[in-house]
Structure formats: C-alpha cells, structure tokens
C-alpha positions in Angstrom: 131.6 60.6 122.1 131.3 62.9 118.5 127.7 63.2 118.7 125.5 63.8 115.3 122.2 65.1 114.9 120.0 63.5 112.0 119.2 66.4 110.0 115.3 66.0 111.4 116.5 66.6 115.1 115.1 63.1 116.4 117.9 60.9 116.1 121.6 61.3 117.4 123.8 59.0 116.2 127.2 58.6 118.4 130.4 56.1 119.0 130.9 54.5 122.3 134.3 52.4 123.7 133.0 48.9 125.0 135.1 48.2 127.6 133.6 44.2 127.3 135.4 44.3 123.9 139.0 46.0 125.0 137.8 49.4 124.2 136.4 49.1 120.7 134.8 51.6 119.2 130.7 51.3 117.9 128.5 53.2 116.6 124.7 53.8 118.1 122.0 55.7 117.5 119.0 57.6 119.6 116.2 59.1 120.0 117.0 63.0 120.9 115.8 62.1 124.5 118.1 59.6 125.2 115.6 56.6 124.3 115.1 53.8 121.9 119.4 53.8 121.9 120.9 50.9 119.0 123.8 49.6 118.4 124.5 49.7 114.7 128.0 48.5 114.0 129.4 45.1 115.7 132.2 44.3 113.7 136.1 43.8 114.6 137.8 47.2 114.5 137.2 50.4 115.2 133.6 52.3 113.8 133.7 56.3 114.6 133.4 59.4 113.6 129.3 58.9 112.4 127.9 61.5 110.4 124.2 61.9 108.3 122.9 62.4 105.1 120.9 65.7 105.2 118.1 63.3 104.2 118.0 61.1 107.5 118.7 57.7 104.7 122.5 57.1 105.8 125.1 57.4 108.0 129.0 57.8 106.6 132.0 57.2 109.4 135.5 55.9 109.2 136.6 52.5 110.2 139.8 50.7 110.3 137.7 47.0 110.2 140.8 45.3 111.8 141.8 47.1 115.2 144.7 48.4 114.2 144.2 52.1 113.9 146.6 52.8 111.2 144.4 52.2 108.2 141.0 54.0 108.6 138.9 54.2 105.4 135.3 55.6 104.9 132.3 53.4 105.0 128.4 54.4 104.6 125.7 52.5 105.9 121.8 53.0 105.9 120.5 54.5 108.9 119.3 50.9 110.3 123.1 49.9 110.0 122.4 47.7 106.9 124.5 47.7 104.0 127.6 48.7 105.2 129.7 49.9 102.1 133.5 51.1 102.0 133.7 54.2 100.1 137.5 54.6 100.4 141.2 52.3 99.9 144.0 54.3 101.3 145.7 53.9 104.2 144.4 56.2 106.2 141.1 58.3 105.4 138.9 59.8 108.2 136.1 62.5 109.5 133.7 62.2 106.5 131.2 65.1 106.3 128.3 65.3 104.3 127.5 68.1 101.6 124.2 69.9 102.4 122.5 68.6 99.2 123.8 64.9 100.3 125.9 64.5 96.6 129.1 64.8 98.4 131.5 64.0 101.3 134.4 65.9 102.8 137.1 63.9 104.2 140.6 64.2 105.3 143.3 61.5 104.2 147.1 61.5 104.2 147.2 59.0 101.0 149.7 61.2 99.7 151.6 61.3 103.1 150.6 64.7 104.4 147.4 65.1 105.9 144.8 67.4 103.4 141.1 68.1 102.6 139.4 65.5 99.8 136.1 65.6 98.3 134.3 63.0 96.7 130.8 62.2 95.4 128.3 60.1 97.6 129.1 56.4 96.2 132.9 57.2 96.5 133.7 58.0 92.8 135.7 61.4 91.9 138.0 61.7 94.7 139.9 65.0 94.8 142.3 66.5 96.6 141.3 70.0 98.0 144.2 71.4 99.9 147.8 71.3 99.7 150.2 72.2 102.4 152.7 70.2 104.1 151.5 71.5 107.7 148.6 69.2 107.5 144.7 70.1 107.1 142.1 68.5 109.4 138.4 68.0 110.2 136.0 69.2 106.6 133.1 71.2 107.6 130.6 71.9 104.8 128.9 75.6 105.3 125.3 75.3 105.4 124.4 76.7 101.6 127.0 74.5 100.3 129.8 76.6 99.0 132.4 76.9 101.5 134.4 74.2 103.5 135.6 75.2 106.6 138.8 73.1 108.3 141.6 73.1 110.9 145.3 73.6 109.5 149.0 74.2 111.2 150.4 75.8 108.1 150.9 79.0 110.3 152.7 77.1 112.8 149.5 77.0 114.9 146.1 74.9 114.8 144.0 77.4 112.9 140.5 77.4 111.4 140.1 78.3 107.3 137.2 78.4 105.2 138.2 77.3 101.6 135.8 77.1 98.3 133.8 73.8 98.4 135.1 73.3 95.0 138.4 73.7 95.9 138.9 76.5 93.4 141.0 79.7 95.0 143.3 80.0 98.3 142.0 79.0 101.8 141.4 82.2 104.0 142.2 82.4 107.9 139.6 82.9 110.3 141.0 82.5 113.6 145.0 83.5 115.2 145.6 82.7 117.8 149.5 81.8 119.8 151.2 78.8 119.0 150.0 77.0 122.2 146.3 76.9 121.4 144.6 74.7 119.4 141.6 76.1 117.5 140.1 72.6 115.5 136.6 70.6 114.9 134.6 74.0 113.2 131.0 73.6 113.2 129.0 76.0 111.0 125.4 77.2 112.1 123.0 75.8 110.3 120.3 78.3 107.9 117.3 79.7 109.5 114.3 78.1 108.8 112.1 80.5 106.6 108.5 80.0 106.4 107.5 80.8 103.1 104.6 83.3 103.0 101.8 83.8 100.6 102.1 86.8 98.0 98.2 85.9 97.0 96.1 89.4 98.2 92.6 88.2 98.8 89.6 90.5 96.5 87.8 92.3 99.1 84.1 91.3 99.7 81.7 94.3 98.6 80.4 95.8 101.1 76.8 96.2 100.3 75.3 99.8 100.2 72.5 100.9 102.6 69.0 100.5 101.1 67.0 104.2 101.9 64.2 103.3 102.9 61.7 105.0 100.8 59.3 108.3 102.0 55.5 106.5 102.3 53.4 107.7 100.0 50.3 110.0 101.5 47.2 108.1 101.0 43.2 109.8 101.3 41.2 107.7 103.8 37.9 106.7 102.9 35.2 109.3 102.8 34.3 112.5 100.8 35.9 115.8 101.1 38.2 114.3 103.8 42.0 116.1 104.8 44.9 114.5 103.8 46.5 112.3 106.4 49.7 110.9 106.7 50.8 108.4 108.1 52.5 109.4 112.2 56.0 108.2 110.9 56.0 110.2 107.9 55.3 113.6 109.6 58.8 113.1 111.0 62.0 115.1 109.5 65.0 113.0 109.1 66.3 114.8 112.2 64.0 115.7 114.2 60.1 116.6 114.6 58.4 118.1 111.5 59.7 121.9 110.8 58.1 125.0 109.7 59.3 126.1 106.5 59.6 129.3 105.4 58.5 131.1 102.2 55.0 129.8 102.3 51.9 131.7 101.9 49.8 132.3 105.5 47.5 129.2 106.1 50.1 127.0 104.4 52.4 124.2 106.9 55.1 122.4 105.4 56.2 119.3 106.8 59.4 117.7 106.0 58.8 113.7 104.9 62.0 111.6 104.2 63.6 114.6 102.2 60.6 115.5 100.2 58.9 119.0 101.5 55.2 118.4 101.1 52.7 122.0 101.7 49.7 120.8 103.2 47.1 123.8 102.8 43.2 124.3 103.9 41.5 126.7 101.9 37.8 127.1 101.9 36.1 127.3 98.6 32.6 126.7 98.7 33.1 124.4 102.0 35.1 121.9 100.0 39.0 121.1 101.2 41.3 121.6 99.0 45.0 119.2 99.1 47.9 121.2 97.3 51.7 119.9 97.1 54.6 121.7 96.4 57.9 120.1 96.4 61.7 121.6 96.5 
C-alpha cells in the first residue's frame, strides 16, 4: 500500500500490514522490479505513509510509535532505515510530502483541532500553518517547480481538490466540483519533462581547399637544328574538346587551343629555314 518512487526511479518504497504482528504497519523498500525488497522500520506502532527526498538520501512518513493510532507524528529516516528522527510533537500529524528542492515538507495536522495544511523546513524547525477552514484540508502535494501545493478540502461540502501558494500567501483556488457523494482526494502532480540541454556552440567550418589548375606545359624544341615546334600530345587538346581552328588568322597559320592560351603555330619558308611565331589572346 501508498507506494513511492525514489526520485531516480529504482527504488519504491511502500508500507505493508504484518498479519504475524496483529496488522502492524512497516515500511519496505524495492528495487522497481519487485527485487532486493527490505524491511526498514520494525518498531512497535504503526510506520506509513513513506515518502523521498528528491535526492534518494531519506525517507519522511508518519508514525504513531505506540499502536494506538491517535497520535501520529512525522519521522525521517535515511534511506537504509538508520537514524530514525521525529520531526513533529502534536497529537496527530500525518502524510508528509517533500518540497522539490528537498528544504521542505508538507504535512497535515489537526494540532489545532481542525484538520489543515502545515509546512515546515527539512529538520522540523518553522512549522506553519498553511490553511484555515473548519471543513478540514487533507493530503499536501508539492507541484513539481515548487510553487504550488495542491490538497483535498470539504469546505464546499464536498471532498474537492485546490491548489494553494506553497508559501501559503493568497486564497486556495478550486480545481475540481463535483456532487456531494464523490470524493475527489490524494492529487498527484506530473512531474517536469526532462529537457536535454543542447549545445548553442556553432562549430567554424573547415575551408574547403580550392582546386589547383593544373598549369598549360610549356612547348619545348627537341634536339636538332631547324626543327618544328612540337608539343607535347596532351597539350594539343582544348579544355573541351579536340584542338579548334581559330579564326582571324592569316592563310598557312593553325591555332591550337592549349589550357586557355591560343598559341599560332605558322610554317613559312624563308631561305629553307622554319620559322616558330606565337600569338596569344
């Protein structure tokens, strides 16, 4: 019965009726999958109620320590069950819920002799009273963020849940209405979704390195006197195709396109020498 997640989801802490012990109530603790279970309170009374610190370190729950059932206080233990600590003296105070940031814990109590909302800090200290109604006002229920409480009340002469400031500042407001025969009690809020934080860093961009051109070979006279020029088989190749005629050329003149550089290749004979001449656009 009243089952509580640890706030890491691999525990479940939980109170059980022995019947070998007339029906008192203990408190044990799980793994989520039902193994590794431990008992963690084995003391005369009643333990119930069991609820974590955000941080997984304790455990609060009431307990009324001598069977009776008429005089519940608040205790805290580690999450071992070790040091077992009352937090409260009144004659009845139950249902301890913890605040999200762990410095806090919701509680109801009729010390006063109508049942309302307290809130105290972690160790106990600073009790106060956070509602005030003679209908009665039942089962804290810190909001996720930390701001609201939500709780059950019959000041509208039916169980309803309200949501109240968690610093008990302001009026509660009504959530729920509904008839006087249904009981609307135990709120439970969802809890925040987790957000994984992303990075705002935009990597530099590599360079991308620029094509080398190749450079147009250079012509070159093979050995010999008088000979033609040659170039080279790749050369005599435009950079889209076979080598072109130009135009604009005198007769006997050929042009040949060679890596972007037009070079005129002409034969004249003058006195039966050959003559190399370049023009370039």
């Amino acid at each position: 019965d009243h089952p509580a997640w640890s706030s890491d989801g691999t525990k479940i802490a939980f109170q059980r009726s022995l019947t070998e012990t007339s029906g008192r109530i203990d408190i044990f603790v799980s793994n989520s999958d039902g193994t590794g279970e431990t008992r963690l309170t084995d003391r005369p009374g009643h333990d119930s109620a069991p609820s974590w610190s955000p941080d997984g370190s304790k455990i609060a729950f009431e307990s009324d320590r001598d069977g009776t059932l008429i005089a519940f206080d608040i205790f805290v233990m580690d999450a071992d069950g070790s040091d077992q600590t009352r937090l409260t003296h009144d004659p009845m105070s139950r249902d301890p819920d913890w605040s999200p940031d762990g410095s806090k814990i919701a509680f109801e109590s009729n010390r006063d002799g109508n049942w309302d909302v307290y809130v105290m800090n972690a160790d106990g200290s600073g009790q106060t009273k956070c509602t005030n109604n003679p209908a009665g006002n039942w089962y804290p229920a810190w909001s996720p963020d930390g701001s609201k409480i939500a709780f059950t009340s019959a000041r509208d002469d039916s169980y309803e849940i309200y949501v109240m400031n968690a610093d008990c500042s302001g009026e509660p407001t009504r959530l729920t209405n509904t008839p006087a025969d249904v009981t609307d009690a135990s709120p439970d809020w969802q809890p925040l979704p987790i957000v994984v934080p992303t990075s705002t860093h935009t990597p530099t961009p590599t360079p991308t390195p620029s094509p080398t051109r190749t450079p147009a070979p250079v012509a070159t006279r093979p050995p010999g006197v008088g000979g033609a020029v040659q170039l080279p088989q790749a050369a005599v190749a435009a950079e889209s195709g076979p080598p072109r005629e130009e135009s604009g050329w005198s007769a006997g003149e050929r042009a040949v396109v060679v890596g972007g550089l037009i070079v005129m290749v002409a034969v004249l004979g003058v006195g039966g020498r050959r003559i190399r001449r370049h023009r370039t656009r």
